[in-house]
C-alpha positions as CSV (number, residue, x, y, z in Angstrom):
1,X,0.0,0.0,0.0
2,X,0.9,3.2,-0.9
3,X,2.7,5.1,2.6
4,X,-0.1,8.0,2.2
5,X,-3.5,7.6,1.0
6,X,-5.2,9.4,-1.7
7,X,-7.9,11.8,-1.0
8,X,-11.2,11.8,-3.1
9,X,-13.7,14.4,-2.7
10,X,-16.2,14.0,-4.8
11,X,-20.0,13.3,-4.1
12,X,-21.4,10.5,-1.7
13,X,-22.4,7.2,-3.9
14,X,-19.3,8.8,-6.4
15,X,-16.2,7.1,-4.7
16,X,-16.6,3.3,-4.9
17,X,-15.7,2.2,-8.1
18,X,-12.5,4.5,-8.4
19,X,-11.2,2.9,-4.9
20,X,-12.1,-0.7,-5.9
21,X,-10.1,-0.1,-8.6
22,X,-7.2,1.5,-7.1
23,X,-7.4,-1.1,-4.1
24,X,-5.8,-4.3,-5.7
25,X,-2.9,-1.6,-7.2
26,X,-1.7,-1.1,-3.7
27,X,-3.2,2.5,-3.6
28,X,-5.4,3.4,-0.5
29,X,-8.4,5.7,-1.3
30,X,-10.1,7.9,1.3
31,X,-13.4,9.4,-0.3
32,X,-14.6,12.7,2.1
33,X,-16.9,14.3,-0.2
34,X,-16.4,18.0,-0.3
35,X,-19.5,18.9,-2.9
36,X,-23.4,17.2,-2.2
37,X,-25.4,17.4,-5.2
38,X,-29.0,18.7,-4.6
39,X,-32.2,17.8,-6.8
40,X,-33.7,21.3,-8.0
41,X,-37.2,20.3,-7.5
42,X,-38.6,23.6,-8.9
43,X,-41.9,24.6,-10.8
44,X,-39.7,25.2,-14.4
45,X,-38.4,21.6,-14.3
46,X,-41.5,20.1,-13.5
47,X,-43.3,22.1,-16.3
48,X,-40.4,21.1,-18.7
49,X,-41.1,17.5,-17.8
50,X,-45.0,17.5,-18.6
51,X,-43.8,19.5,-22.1
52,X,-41.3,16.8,-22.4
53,X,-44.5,13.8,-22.2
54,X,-46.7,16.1,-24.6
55,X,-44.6,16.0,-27.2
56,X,-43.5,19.7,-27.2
57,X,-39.5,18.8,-27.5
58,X,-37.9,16.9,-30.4
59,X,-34.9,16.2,-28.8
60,X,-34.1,15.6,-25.2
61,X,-29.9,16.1,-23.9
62,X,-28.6,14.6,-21.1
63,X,-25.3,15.1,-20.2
64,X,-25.0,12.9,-16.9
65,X,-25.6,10.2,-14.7
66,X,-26.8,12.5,-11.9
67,X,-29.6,14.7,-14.2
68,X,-31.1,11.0,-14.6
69,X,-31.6,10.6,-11.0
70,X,-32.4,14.4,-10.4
71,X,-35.2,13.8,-12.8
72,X,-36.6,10.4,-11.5
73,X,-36.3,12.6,-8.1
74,X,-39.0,15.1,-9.3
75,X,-41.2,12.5,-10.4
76,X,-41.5,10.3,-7.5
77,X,-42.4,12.8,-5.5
78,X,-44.5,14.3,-7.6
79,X,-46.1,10.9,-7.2
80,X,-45.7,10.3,-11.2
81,X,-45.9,6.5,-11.4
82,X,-44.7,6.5,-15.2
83,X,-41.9,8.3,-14.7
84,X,-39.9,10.2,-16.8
85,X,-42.3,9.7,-20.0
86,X,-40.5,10.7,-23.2
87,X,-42.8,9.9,-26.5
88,X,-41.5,8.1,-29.7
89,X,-41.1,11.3,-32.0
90,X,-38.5,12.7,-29.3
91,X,-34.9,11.7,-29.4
92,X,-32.6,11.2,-26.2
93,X,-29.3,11.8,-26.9
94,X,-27.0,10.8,-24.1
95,X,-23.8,12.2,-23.9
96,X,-21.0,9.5,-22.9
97,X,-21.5,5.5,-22.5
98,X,-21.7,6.3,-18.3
99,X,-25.3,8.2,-19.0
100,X,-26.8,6.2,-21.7
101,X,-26.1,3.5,-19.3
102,X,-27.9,5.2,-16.4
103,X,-30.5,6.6,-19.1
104,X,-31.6,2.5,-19.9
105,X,-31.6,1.3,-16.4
106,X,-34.6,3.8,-15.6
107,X,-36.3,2.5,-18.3
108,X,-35.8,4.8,-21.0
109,X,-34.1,4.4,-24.2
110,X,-31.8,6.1,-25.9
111,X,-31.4,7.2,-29.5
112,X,-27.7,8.1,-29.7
113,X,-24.4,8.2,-28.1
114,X,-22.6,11.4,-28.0
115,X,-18.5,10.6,-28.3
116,X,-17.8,11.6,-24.5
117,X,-18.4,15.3,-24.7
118,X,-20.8,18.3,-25.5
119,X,-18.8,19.7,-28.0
120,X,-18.9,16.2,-30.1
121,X,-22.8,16.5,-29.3
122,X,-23.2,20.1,-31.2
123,X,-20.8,18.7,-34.0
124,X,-23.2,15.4,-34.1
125,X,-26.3,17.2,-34.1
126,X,-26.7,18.4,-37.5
127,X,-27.4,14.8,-38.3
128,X,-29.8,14.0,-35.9
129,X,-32.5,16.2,-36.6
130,X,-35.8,14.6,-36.0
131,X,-39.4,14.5,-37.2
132,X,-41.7,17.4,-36.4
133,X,-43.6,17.8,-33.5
134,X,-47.1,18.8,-33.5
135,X,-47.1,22.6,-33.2
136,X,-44.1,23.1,-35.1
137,X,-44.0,25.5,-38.6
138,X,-41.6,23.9,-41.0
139,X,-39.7,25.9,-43.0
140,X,-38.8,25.0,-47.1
141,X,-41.0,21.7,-46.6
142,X,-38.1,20.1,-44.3
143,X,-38.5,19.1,-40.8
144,X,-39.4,21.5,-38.2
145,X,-36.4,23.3,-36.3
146,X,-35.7,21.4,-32.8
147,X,-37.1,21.8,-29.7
148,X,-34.3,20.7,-27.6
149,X,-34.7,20.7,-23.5
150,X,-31.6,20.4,-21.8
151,X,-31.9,19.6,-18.0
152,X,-29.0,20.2,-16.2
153,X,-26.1,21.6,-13.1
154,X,-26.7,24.6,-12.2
155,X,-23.2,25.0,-12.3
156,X,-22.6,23.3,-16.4
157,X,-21.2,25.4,-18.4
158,X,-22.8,26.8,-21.4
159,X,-21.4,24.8,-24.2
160,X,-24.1,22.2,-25.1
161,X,-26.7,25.6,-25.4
162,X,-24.4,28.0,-27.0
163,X,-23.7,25.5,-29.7
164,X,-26.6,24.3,-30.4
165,X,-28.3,27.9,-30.6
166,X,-25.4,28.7,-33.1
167,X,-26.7,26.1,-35.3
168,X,-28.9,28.7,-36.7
169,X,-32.3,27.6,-38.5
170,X,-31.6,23.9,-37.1
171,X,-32.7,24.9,-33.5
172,X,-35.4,26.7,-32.7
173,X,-35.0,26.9,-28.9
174,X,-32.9,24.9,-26.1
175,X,-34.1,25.1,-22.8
176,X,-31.8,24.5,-20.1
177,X,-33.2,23.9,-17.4
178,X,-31.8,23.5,-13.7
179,X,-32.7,19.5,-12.1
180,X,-30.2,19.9,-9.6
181,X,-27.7,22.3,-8.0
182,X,-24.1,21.6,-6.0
183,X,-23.3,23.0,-2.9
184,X,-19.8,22.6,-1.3
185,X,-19.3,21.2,2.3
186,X,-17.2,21.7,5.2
187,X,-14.7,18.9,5.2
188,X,-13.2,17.2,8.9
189,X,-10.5,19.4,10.1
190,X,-8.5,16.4,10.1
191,X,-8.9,16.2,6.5
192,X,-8.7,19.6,5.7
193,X,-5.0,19.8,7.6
194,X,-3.9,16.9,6.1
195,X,-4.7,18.2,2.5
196,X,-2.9,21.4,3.5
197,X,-0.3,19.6,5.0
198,X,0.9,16.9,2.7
199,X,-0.8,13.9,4.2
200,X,-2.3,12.7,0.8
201,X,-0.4,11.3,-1.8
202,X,-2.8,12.6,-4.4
203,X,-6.3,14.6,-4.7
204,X,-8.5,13.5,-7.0
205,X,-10.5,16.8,-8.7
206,X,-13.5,15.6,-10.6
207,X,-15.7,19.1,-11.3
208,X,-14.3,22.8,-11.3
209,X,-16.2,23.5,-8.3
210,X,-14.7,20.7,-6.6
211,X,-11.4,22.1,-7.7
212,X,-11.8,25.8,-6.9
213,X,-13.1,24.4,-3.3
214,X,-10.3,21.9,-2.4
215,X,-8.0,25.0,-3.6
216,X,-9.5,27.4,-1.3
217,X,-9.0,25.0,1.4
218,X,-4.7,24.6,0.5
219,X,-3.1,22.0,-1.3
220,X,0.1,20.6,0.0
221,X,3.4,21.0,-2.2
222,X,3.8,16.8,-1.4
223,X,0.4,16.4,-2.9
224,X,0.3,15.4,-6.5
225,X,-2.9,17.0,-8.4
226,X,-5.2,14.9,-10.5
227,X,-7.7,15.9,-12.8
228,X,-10.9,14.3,-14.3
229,X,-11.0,16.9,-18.0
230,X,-10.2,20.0,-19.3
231,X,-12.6,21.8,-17.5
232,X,-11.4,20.9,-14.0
233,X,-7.8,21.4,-15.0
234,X,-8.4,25.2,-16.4
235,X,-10.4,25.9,-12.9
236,X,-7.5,24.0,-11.0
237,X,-5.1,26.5,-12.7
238,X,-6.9,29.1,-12.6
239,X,-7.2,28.5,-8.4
240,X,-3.6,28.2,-8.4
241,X,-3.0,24.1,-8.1
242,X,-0.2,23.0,-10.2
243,X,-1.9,19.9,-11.8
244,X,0.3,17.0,-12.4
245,X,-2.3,14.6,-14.2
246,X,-5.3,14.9,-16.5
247,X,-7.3,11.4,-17.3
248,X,-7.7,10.3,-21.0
249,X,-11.3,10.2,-20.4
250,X,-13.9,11.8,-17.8
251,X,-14.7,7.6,-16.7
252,X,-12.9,5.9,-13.5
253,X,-10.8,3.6,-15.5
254,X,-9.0,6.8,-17.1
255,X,-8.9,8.5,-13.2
256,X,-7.2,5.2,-11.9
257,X,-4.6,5.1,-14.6
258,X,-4.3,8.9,-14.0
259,X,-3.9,8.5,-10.4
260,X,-1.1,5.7,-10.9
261,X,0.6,8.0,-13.4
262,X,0.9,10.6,-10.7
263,X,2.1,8.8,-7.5
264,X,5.1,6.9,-9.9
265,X,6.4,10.1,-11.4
266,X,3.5,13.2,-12.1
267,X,4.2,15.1,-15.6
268,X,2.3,18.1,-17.2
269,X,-1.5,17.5,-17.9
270,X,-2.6,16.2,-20.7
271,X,-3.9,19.3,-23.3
272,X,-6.5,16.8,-24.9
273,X,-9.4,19.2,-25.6
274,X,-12.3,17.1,-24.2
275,X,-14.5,18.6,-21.7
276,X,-16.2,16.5,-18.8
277,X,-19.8,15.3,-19.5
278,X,-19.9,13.3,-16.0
279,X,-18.0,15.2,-13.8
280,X,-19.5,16.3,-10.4
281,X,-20.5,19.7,-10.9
């Protein structure tokens, strides 16, 4: 076993996989989340939900495993036995293998895989354009312009709606709605001095806001930095962590390689410009 652990602060039900993993290697995990991720159970997302069942978006986006649950939140309580219902004429484009997964195993199917990001999703969506919906004005006897609705963090970045919008006649609207919202925690003061102080081997950063927060609270210099995308390494940067590992992909098999890389000899992160559909914003 490695002499000191590694910390990982990402949500609770977010650290097992990444530790069984890293377990067998000889690498000892210690998951203290530092974000919780809170369902937005609010009057626009339950509104865009009924649209969603009548029909009234061509396309739905989902970006990550945690929207799916967020969603399946709002409808159990709103004592929705169905449900998330979306109809045959609307496509649900999953972005990354990690939420089509999550997409199927509530029971609803899914149309197409994005390749791992939302930038590949606006560059693949030009070919996906759908049937009309009911309501919809056509223009030059083609299909109607989509209706796209976009639930997501409250803290995602704009990337998936600015691109889409830019698409010009191909979109009509994208509403991006909030279904759930991060808020940072208070770690142990045991942890928090030993992340200060050196006693981790490595951090594991898997969202910006996770990044900008474990900065805030002091990285030691002993402390190799490991990030989960692009993203997460510009916010790292930009809080002033040195980052000595980016993962190949935003999935735990790329973090565990990542975090091997960086406890047998860190080097500059990786400039692949991905960004992270399933990080924990």
């Amino acid at each position: 076993m490695t002499p000191r652990p590694v910390l990982l602060p990402r949500p609770a039900g977010r650290g097992g996989d990444l530790a069984a993993r890293l377990g067998p290697q000889g690498v000892r995990v210690e998951h203290h989340p530092l974000i919780a991720l809170r369902t937005e159970d609010s009057p626009a997302l339950r509104t865009a939900l009924d649209q969603l069942a009548a029909g009234r978006y061509t396309h739905l986006v989902v970006t990550s495993r945690t929207t799916v649950g967020a969603l399946l939140t709002v409808r159990e309580r709103e004592g929705t036995a169905e449900g998330i219902v979306v109809p045959a004429g609307t496509q649900v484009i999953a972005v990354g293998p990690g939420t089509a997964a999550e997409l199927r195993a509530a029971g609803i199917r899914v149309d197409h895989v994005a390749a791992g990001s939302g930038a590949a999703l606006v560059e693949e969506f030009p070919t996906l354009a759908g049937p009309a919906i009911a309501g919809s004005s056509t223009t030059g006897g083609g299909a109607a312009p989509a209706r796209v609705l976009f639930p997501t963090s409250a803290a995602a970045a704009s990337t998936v709606r600015r691109g889409l919008e830019a698409l010009g006649d191909l979109v009509e609207k994208v509403d991006q709605v909030t279904a759930y919202r991060p808020e940072a925690l208070t770690p142990p003061p045991a942890v928090a001095a030993a992340l200060r102080e050196g006693g981790y081997a490595a951090v594991v950063l898997t969202s910006p806001m996770i990044a900008r927060h474990v900065a805030g609270i002091g990285v030691g210099a002993g402390t190799a930095v490991v990030t989960i995308g692009a993203p997460t390494t510009e916010a790292a940067r930009e809080a002033g962590l040195t980052v000595s590992v980016q993962a190949d992909a935003p999935d735990d098999a790329q973090l565990a390689a990542a975090v091997q890389q960086a406890l047998h000899g860190p080097g500059p992160a990786s400039q692949t410009p991905t960004d992270d559909p399933q990080e924990d914003r």
